[in-house]
Backbone as CSV, one residue per row, in Angstrom:
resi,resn,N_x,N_y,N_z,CA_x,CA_y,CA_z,C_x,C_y,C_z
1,UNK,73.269,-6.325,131.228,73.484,-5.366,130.124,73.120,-6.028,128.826
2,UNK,72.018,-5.117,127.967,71.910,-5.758,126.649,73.026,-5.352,125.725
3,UNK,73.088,-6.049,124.836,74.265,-5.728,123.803,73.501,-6.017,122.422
4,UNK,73.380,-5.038,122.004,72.932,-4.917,120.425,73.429,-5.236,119.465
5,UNK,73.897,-6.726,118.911,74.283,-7.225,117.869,73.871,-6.256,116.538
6,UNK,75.632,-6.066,116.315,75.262,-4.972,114.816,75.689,-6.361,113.377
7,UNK,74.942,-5.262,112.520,75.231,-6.320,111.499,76.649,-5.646,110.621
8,UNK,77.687,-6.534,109.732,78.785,-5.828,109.026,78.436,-4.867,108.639
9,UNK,77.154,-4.441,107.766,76.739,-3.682,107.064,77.050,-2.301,107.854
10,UNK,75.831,-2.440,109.033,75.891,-1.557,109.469,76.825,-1.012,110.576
11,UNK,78.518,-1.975,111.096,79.540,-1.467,111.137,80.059,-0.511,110.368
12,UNK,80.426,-1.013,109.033,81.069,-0.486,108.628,80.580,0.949,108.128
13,UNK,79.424,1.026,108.016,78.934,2.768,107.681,79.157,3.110,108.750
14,UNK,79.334,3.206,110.585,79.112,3.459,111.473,80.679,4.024,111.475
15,UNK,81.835,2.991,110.975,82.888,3.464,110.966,83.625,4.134,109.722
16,UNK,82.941,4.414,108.442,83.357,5.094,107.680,83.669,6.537,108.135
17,UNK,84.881,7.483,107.974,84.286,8.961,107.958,83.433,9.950,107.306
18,UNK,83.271,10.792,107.946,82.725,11.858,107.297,83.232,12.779,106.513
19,UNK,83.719,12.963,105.388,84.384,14.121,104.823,83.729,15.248,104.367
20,UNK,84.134,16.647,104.952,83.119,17.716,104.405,84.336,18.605,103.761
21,UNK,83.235,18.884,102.634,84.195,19.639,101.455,84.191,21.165,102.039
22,UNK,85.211,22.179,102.153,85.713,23.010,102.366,85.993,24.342,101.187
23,UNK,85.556,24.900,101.457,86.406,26.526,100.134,87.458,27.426,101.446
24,UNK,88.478,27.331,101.536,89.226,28.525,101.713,89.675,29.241,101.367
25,UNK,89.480,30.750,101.335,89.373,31.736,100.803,90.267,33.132,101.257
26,UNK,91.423,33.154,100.802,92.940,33.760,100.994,92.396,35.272,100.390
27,UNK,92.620,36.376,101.468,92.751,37.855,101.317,94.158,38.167,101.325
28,UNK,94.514,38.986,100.637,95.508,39.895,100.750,95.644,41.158,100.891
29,UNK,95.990,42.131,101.719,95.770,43.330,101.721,96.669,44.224,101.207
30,UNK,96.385,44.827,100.268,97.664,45.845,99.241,97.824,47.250,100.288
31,UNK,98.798,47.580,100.433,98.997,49.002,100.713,99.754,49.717,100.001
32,UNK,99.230,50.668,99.101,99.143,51.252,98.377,100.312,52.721,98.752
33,UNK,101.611,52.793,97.759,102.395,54.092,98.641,103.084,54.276,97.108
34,UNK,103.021,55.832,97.007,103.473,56.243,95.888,104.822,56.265,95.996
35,UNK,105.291,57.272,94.920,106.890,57.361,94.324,107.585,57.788,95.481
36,UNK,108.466,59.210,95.367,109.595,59.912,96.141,108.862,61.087,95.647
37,UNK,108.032,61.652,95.796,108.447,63.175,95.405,106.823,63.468,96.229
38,UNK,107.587,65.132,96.433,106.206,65.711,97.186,104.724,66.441,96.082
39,UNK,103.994,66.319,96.736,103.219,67.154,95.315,103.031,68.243,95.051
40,UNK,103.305,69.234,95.947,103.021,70.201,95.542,104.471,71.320,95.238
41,UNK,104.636,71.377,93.724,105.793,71.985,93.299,105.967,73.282,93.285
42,UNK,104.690,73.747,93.540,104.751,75.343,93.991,104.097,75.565,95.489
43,UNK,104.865,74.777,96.363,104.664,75.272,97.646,105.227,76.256,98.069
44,UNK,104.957,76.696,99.350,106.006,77.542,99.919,106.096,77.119,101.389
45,UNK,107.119,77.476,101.847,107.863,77.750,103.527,106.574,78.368,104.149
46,UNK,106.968,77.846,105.621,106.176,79.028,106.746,105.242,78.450,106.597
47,UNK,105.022,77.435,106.404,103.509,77.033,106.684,102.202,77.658,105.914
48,UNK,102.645,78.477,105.150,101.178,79.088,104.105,101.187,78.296,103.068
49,UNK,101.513,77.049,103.219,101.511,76.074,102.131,102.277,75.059,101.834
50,UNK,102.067,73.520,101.328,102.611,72.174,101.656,103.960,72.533,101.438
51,UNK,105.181,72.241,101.546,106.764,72.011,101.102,106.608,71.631,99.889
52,UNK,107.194,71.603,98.805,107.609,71.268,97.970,108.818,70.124,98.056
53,UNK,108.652,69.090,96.948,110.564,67.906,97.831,111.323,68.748,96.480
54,UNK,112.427,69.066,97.172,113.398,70.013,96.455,113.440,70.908,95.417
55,UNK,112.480,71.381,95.581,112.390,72.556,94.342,113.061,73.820,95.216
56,UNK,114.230,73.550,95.022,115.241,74.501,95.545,114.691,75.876,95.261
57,UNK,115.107,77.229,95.814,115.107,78.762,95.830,116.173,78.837,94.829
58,UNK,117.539,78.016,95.014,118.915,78.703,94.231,118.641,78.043,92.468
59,UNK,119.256,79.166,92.515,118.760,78.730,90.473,119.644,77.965,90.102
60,UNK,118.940,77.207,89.006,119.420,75.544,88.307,119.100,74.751,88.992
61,UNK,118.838,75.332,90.468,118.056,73.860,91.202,117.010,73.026,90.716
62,UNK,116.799,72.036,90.583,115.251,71.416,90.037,114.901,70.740,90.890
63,UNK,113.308,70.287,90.952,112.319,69.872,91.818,112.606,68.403,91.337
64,UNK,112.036,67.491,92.767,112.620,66.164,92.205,112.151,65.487,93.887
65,UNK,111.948,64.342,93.741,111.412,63.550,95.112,112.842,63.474,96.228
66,UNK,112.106,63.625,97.579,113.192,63.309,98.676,113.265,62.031,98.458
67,UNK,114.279,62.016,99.645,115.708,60.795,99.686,114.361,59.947,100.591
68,UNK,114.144,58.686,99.952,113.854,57.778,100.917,112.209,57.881,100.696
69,UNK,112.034,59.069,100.184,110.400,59.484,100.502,109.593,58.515,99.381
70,UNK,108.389,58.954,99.620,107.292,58.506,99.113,105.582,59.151,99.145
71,UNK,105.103,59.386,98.046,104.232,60.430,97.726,102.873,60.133,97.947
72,UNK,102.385,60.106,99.190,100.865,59.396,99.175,100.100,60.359,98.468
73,UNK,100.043,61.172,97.473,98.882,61.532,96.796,98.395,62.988,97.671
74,UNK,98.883,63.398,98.088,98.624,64.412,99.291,97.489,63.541,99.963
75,UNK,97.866,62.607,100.695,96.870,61.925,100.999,96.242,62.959,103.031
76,UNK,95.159,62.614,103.094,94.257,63.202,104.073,94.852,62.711,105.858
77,UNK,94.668,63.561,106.602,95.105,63.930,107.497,95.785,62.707,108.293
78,UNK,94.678,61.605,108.149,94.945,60.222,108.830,95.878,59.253,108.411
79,UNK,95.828,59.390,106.835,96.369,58.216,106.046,96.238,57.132,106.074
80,UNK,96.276,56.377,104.885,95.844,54.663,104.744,96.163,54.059,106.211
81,UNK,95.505,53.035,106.788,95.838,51.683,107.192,95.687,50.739,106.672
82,UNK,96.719,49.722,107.384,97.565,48.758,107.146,96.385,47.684,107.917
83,UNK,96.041,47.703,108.827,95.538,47.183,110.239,96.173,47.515,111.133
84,UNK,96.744,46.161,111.985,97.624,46.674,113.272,98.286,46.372,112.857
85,UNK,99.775,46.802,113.997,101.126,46.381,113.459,102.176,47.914,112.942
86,UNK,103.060,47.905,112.708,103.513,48.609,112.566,104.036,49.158,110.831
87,UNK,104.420,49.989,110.328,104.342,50.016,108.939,104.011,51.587,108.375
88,UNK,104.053,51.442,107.299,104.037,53.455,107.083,102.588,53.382,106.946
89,UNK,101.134,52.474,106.807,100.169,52.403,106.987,99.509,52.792,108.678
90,UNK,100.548,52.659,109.371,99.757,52.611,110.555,99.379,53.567,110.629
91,UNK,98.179,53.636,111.391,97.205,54.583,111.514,97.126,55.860,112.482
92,UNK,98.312,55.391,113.943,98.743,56.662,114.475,100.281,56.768,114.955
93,UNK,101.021,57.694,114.387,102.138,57.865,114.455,103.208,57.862,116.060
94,UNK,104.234,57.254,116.262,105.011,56.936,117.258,104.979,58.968,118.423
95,UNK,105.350,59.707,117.184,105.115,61.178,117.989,105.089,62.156,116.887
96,UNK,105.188,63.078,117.009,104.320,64.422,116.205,105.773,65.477,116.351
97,UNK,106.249,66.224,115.385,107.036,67.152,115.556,106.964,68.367,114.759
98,UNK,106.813,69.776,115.797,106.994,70.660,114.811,107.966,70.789,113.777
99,UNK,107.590,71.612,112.459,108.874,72.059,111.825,109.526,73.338,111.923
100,UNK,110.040,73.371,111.288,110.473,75.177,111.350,109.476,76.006,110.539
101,UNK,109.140,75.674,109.207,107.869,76.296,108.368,106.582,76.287,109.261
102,UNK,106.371,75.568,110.452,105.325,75.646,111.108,104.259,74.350,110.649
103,UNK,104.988,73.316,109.315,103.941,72.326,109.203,104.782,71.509,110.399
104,UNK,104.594,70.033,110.065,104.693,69.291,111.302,104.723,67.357,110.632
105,UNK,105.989,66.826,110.980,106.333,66.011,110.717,105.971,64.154,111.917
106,UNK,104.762,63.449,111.207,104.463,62.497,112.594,105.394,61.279,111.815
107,UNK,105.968,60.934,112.823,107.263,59.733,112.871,106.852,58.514,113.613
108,UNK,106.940,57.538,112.884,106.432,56.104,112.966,108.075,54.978,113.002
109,UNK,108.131,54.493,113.899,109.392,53.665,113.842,108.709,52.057,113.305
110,UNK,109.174,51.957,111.670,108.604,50.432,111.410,109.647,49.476,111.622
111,UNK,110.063,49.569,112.098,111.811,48.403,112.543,112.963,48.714,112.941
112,UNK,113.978,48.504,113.368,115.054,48.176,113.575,115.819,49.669,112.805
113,UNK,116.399,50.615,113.177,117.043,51.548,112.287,116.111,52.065,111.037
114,UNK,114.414,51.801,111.382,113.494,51.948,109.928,112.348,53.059,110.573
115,UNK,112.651,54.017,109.858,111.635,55.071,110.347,110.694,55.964,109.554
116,UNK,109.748,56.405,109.612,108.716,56.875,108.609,108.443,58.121,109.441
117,UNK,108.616,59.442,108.432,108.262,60.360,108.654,107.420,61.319,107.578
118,UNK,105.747,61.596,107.987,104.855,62.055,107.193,105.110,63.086,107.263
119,UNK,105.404,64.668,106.487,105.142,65.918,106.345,103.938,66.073,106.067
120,UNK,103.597,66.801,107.310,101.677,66.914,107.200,102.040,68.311,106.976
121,UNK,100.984,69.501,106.264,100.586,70.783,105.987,99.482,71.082,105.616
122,UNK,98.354,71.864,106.591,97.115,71.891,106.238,96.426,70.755,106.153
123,UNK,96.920,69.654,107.040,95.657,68.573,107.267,96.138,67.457,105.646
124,UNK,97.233,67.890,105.263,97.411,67.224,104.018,98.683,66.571,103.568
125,UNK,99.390,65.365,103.936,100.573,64.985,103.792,100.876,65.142,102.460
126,UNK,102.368,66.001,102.660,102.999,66.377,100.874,104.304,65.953,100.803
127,UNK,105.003,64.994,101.737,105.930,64.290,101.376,106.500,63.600,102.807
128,UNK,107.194,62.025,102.260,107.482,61.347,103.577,108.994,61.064,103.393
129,UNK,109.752,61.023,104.409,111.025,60.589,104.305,111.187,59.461,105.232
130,UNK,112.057,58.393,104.503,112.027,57.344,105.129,113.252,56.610,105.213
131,UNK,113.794,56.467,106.777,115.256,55.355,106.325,115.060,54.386,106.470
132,UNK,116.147,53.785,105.788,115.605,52.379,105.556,117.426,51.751,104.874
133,UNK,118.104,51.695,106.061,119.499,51.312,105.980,120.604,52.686,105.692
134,UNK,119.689,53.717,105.714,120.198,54.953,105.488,119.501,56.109,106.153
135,UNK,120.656,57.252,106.689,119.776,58.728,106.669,119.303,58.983,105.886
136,UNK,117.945,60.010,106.406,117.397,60.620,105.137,117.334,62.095,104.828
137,UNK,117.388,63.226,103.709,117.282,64.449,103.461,116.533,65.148,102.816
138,UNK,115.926,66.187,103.113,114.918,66.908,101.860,115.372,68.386,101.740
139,UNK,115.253,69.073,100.541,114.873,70.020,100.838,113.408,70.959,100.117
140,UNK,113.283,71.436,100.894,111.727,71.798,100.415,111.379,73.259,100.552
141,UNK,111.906,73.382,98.874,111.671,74.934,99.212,112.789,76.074,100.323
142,UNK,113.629,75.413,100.918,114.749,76.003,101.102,114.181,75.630,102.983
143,UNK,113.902,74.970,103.336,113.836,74.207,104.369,114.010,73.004,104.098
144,UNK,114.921,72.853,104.977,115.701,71.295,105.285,115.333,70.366,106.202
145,UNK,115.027,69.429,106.017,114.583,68.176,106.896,115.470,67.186,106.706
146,UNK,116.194,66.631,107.822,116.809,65.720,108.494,116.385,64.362,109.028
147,UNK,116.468,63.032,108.493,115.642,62.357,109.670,117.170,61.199,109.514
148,UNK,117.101,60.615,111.158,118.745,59.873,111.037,117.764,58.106,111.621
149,UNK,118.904,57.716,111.533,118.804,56.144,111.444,117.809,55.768,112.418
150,UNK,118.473,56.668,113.910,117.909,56.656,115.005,116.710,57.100,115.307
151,UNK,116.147,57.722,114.333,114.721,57.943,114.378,114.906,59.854,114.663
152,UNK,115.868,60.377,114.993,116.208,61.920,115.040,115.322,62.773,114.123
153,UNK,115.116,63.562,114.027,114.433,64.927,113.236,115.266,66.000,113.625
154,UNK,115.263,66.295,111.941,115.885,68.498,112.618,115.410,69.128,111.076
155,UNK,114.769,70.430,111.532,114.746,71.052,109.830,115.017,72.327,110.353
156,UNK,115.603,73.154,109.539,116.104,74.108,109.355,116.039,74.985,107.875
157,UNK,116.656,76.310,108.213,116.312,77.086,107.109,117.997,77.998,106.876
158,UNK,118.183,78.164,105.543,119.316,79.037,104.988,120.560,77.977,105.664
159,UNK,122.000,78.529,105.360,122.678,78.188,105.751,123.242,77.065,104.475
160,UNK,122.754,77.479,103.004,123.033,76.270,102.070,123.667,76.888,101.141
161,UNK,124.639,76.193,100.181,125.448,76.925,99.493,125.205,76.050,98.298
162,UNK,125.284,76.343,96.967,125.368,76.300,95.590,125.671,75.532,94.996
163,UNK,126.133,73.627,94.592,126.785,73.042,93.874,126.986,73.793,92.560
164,UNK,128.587,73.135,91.732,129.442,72.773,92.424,130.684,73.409,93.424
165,UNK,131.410,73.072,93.820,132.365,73.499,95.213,132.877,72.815,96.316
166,UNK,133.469,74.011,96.885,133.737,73.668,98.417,133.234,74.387,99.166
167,UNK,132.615,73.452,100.096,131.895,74.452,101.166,132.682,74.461,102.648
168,UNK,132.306,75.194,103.556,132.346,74.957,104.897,130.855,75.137,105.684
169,UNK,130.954,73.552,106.531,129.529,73.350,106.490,129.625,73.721,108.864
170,UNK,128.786,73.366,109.436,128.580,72.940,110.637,129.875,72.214,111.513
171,UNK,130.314,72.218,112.117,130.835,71.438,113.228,132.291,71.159,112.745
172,UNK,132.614,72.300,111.749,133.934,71.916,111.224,134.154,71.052,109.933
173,UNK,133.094,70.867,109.299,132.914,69.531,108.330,133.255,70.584,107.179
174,UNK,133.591,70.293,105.747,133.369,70.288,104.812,132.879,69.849,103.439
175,UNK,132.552,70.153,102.568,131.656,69.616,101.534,132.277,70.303,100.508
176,UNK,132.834,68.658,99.780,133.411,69.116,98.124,132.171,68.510,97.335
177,UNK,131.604,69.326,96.658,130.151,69.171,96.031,130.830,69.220,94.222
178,UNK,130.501,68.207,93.555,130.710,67.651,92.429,129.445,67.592,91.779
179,UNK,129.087,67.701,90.727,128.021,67.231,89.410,128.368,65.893,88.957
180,UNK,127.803,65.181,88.532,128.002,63.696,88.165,126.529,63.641,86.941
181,UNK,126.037,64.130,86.989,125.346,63.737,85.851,123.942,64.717,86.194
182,UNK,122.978,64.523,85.637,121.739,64.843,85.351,120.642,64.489,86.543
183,UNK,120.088,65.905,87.904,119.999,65.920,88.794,120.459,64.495,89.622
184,UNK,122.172,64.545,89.470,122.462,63.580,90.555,124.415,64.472,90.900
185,UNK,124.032,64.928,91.922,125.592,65.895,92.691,126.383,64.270,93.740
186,UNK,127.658,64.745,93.624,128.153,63.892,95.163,128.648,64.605,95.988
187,UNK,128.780,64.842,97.029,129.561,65.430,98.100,130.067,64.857,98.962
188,UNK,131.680,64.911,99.044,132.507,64.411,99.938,132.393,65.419,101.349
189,UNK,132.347,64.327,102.190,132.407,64.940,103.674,133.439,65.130,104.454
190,UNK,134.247,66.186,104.293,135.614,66.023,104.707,135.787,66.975,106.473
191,UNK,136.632,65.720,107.033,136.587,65.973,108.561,138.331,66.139,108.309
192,UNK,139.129,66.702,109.652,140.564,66.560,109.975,141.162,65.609,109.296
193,UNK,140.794,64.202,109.271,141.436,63.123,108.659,141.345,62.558,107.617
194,UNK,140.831,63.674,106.913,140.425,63.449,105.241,138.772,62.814,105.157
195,UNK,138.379,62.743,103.991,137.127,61.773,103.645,136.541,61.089,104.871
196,UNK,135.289,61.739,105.367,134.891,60.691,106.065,133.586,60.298,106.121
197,UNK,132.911,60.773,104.861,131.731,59.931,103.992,131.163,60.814,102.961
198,UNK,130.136,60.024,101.959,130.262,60.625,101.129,128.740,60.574,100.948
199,UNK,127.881,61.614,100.018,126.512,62.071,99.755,126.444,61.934,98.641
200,UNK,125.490,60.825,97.521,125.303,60.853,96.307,123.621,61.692,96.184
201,UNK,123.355,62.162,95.227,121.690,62.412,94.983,121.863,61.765,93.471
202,UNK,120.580,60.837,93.581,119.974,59.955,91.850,118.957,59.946,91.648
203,UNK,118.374,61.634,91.676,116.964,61.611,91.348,116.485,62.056,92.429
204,UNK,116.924,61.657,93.812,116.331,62.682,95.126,117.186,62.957,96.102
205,UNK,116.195,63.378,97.053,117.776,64.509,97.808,118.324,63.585,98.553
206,UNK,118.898,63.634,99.691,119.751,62.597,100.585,120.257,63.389,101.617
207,UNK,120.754,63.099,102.744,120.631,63.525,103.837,121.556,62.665,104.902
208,UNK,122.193,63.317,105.598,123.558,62.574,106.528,123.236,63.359,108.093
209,UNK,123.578,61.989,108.878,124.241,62.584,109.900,125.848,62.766,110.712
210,UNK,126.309,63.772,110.847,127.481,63.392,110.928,127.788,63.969,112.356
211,UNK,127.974,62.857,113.106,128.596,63.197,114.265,127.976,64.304,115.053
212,UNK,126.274,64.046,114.971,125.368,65.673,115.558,125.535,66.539,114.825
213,UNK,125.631,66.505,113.231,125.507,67.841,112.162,124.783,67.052,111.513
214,UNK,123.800,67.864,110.808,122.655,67.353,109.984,123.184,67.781,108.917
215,UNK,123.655,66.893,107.597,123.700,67.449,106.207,122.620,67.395,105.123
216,UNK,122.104,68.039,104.673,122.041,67.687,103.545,122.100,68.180,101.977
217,UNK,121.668,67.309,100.957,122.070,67.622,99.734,120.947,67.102,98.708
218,UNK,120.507,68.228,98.212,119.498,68.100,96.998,119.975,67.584,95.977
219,UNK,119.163,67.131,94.698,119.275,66.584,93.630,120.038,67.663,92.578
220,UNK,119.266,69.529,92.731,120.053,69.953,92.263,121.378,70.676,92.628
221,UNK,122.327,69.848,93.895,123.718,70.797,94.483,123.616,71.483,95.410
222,UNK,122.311,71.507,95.318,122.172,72.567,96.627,122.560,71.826,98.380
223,UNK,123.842,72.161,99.504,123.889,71.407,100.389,123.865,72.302,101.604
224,UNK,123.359,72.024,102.130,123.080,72.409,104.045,123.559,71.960,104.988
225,UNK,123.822,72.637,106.021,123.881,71.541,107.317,123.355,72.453,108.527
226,UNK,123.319,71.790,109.961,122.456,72.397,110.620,123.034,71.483,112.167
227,UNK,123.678,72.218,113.395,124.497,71.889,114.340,122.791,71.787,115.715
């Protein structure tokens, strides 16, 4: 075997490294999700047009974003993605549910008790309700939408009475409906054993489940429930 006597010189370049200079280059992807409120303030019921988020029928009611929601812009049939993964971006919803107006609500579970529900009408989402450590409530135009922790849906129509008062609501429950300030009502939920939770609205509607009764309560007093 020959052996090729190296010289220091050319050791030590042999064992220097190589360092190559690098750019890494960090994306972030924004997803983009509006306020609480639906857009279209002169909708109507029945499906001849988007919901409105609480622009109540009963007078003094005022229009004002659902509980939890968020306003993509009446955004188009598909809506933003996120990529993959789960999120109010995702691109196809967990399942699809009629409403009672005849639009149709697709429900996305993004976590743990966290659920996203798009009100689609005419190919055009006009308001989302979303929990997120809480039930959620709308009313729209005098249809009520329900969505519970558990990922549940219910909407319904009539059956709502006037803040302020006492009502008698579904399943035996009652509702002492109070004013507190400037579109924001509270309503105590009173069962046999007194108080057994309570409904604030601060700007949007809000929405309970109680024991398989769907409540809810608009920004302006207006409260429902639905067995």
């Amino acid at each position: 075997m020959n052996l090729q006597k190296r010289t220091p010189r050319q050791a030590t370049a042999e064992a220097r490294p190589v360092r190559r200079a690098g750019l890494a280059l960090a994306a972030a992807s924004l997803l983009v999700v509006g306020g609480t409120a639906c857009e279209s303030d002169g909708a109507t019921p029945a499906g001849d047009a988007a919901p409105a988020a609480s622009a109540s029928t009963e007078p003094g009611d005022q229009a004002a974003s659902p509980s939890g929601a968020r306003s993509p812009d009446a955004e188009e049939d598909g809506t933003a993605t996120s990529g993959e993964g789960g999120g109010p971006g995702k691109s196809s919803p967990d399942r699809t549910e009629k409403l009672v107006d005849g639009s149709e609500a697709r429900i996305t579970e993004v976590g743990e008790q966290h659920y996203v529900a798009k009100i689609v009408s005419k190919g055009a989402v006009v308001a989302t309700l979303e929990t997120d450590g809480h039930d959620a409530g709308l009313n729209a135009n005098g249809m009520f939408v329900a969505l519970t922790l558990g990922g549940d849906l219910a909407s319904w129509m009539g059956n709502d009475h006037q803040g302020p008062g006492t009502f008698a609501l579904e399943g035996g429950w009652k509702a002492k409906v109070t004013k507190v300030g400037e579109l924001r009502y509270r309503a105590q939920i009173i069962g046999h054993d007194g108080v057994a939770g309570t409904l604030e609205t601060d700007g949007h509607d809000t929405g309970l489940d109680a024991n398989g009764v769907y409540i809810v309560l608009s920004n302006g007093g207006v409260i429902s429930s639905h067995k």
